[in-house]
C-alpha positions in Angstrom: -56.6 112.4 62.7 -57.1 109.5 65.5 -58.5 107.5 62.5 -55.6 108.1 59.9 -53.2 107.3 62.7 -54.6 104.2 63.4 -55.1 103.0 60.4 -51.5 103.7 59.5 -50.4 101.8 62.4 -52.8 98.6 61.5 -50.5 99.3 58.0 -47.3 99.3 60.0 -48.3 96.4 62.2 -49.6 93.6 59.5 -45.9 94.5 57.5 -44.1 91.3 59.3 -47.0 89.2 58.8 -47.1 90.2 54.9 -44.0 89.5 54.8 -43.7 86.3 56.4 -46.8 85.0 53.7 -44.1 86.1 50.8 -41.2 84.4 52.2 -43.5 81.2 52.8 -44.9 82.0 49.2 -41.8 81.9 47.7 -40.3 78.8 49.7 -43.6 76.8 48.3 -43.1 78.0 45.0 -39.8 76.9 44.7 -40.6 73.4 46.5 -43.5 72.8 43.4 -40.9 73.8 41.1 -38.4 71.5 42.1 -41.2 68.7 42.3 -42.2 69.2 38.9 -38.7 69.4 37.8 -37.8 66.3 38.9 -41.0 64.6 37.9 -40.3 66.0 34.0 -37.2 64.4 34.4 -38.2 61.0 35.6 -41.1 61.0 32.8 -38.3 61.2 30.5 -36.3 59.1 31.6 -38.8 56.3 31.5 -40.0 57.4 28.2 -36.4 57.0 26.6 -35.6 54.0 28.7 -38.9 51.8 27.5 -37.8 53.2 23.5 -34.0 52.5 24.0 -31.7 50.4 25.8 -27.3 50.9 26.1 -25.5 47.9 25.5 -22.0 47.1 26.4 -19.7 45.0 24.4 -18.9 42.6 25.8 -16.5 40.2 23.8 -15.0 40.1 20.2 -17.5 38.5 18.0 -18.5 42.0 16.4 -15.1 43.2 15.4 -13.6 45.2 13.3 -16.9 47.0 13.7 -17.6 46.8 17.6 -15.3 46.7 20.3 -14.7 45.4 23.7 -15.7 47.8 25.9 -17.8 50.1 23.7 -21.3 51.2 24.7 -24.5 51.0 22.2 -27.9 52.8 21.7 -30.3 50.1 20.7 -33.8 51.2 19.5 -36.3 49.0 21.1 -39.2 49.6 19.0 -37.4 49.9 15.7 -39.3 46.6 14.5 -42.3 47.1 16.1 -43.1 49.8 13.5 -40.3 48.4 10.6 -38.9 45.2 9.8 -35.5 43.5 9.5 -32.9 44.2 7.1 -29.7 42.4 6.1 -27.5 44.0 7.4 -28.8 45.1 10.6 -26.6 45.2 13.7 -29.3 43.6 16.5 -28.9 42.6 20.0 -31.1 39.6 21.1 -31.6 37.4 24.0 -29.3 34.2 23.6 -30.6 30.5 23.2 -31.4 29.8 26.2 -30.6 32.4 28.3 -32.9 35.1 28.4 -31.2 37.2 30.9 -27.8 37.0 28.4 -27.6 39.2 25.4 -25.9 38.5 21.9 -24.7 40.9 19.2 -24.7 39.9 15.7 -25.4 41.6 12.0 -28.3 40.0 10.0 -27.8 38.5 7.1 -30.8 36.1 6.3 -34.5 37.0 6.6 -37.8 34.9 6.6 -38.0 32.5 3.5 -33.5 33.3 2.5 -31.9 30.3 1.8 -28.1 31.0 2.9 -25.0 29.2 1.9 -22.0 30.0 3.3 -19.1 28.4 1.0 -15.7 29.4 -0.2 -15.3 32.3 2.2 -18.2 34.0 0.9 -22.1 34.2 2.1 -24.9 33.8 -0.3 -28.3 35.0 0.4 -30.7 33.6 -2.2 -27.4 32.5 -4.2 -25.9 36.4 -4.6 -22.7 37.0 -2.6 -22.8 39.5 -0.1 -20.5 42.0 -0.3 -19.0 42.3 3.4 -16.6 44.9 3.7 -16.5 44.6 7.8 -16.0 41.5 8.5 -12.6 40.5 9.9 -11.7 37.4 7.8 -14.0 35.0 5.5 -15.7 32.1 7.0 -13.5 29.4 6.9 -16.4 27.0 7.7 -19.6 26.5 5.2 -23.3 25.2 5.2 -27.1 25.5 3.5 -29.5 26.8 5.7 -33.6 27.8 5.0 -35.0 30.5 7.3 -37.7 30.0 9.0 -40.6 32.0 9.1 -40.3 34.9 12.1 -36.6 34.2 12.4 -33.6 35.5 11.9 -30.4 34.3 10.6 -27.1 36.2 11.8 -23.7 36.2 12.1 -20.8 38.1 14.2 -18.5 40.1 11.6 -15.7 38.6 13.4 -16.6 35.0 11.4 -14.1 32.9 12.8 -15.0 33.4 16.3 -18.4 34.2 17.1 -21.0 32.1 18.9 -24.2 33.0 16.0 -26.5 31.2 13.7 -24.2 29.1 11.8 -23.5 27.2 15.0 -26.8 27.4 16.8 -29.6 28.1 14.3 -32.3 31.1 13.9 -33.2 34.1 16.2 -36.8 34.4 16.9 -38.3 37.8 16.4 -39.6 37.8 20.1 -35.9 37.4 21.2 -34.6 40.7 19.5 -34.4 43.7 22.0 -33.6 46.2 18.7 -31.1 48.1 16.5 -28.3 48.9 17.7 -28.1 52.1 16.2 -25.0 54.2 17.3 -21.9 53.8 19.3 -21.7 56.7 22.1 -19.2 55.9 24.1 -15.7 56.0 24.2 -16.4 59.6 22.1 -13.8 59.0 19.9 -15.5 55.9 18.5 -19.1 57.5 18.5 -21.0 57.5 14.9 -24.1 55.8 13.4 -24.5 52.1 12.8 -25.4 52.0 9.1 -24.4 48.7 7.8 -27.5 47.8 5.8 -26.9 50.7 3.7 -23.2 49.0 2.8 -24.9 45.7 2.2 -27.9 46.5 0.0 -26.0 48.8 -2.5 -23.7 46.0 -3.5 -26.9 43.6 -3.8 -28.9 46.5 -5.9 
């Protein structure tokens, strides 16, 4: 009897201890949750920061299509695995100013020759059919594009800072696609303009 009494005291007297190691248990558990939590997060967050970039507009150049104050996702590795299109809404670093960034549309690739005459753009001497633009161009010119360069212009024509004024954008100068507007909400949606421009040229 002397020995079952004991030994249910020893029971009685490691309780406290046993469950002072749970409480501890459980506080640690929660602490390596909360680690790992927030390291998932961070991991993701660089992972979708080095793929993507958001843009704000900044200035008119891109309207009707883009407005002042709107907010981009650009795809940074978009031509890393693709190419160019015309088309293409890009943002790029600006002549001369690397730490400045430009949005334009391309419209000439490697090798185009592109006129602009008349109010209407030719790419290899076929018009392009621009329903977004704001106005024609009311200025004109001939230009051959280099190779690994782009040639682009702001669908707001008459008053945009872009190739016909300054020349070609290298290829290492473009930061991606813009590919969607998400913010303000009600202006949200997909970026698709090389789908409006290629079935015209088709």
């Amino acid at each position: 009897m002397l020995d079952r009494y004991q030994t249910e005291q020893d029971i009685d007297n490691t309780q406290p201890i046993n469950d002072k190691k749970s409480k501890r248990s459980s506080c640690f558990g929660f602490v390596i949750d909360t680690v790992e939590t927030i390291l998932l997060a961070l991991i993701l967050f660089l992972v979708i920061n080095a793929l993507s970039a958001r843009v704000r507009v900044e200035n008119i150049s891109m309207k009707p299509t883009l407005q002042p104050g709107e907010f981009l996702l650009v795809n940074r590795v978009a031509y890393k695995i693709g190419e160019p299109a015309i088309g293409d809404i890009i943002v790029f670093h600006a002549p001369g100013a690397s730490d400045l960034d430009y949005i334009k549309r391309v419209v000439g690739l490697p090798g185009d020759h592109v006129k602009i005459g008349d109010g209407v753009v030719y790419v290899n001497d076929q018009p392009l059919y621009e329903p977004y633009i704001a106005d024609p161009p009311r200025y004109s010119g001939e230009w051959d594009v280099p190779p690994g360069q782009l040639f682009v212009l702001g669908d707001n024509r008459n008053n945009s800072s872009d190739s016909h004024m300054w020349g070609f954008v290298p290829y290492e100068d473009i930061v991606g696609r813009a590919l969607l507007i998400y913010w303000p909400l009600q202006e949200a949606g997909l970026l698709n303009g090389r789908d409006i421009v290629q079935a015209v040229q088709n």
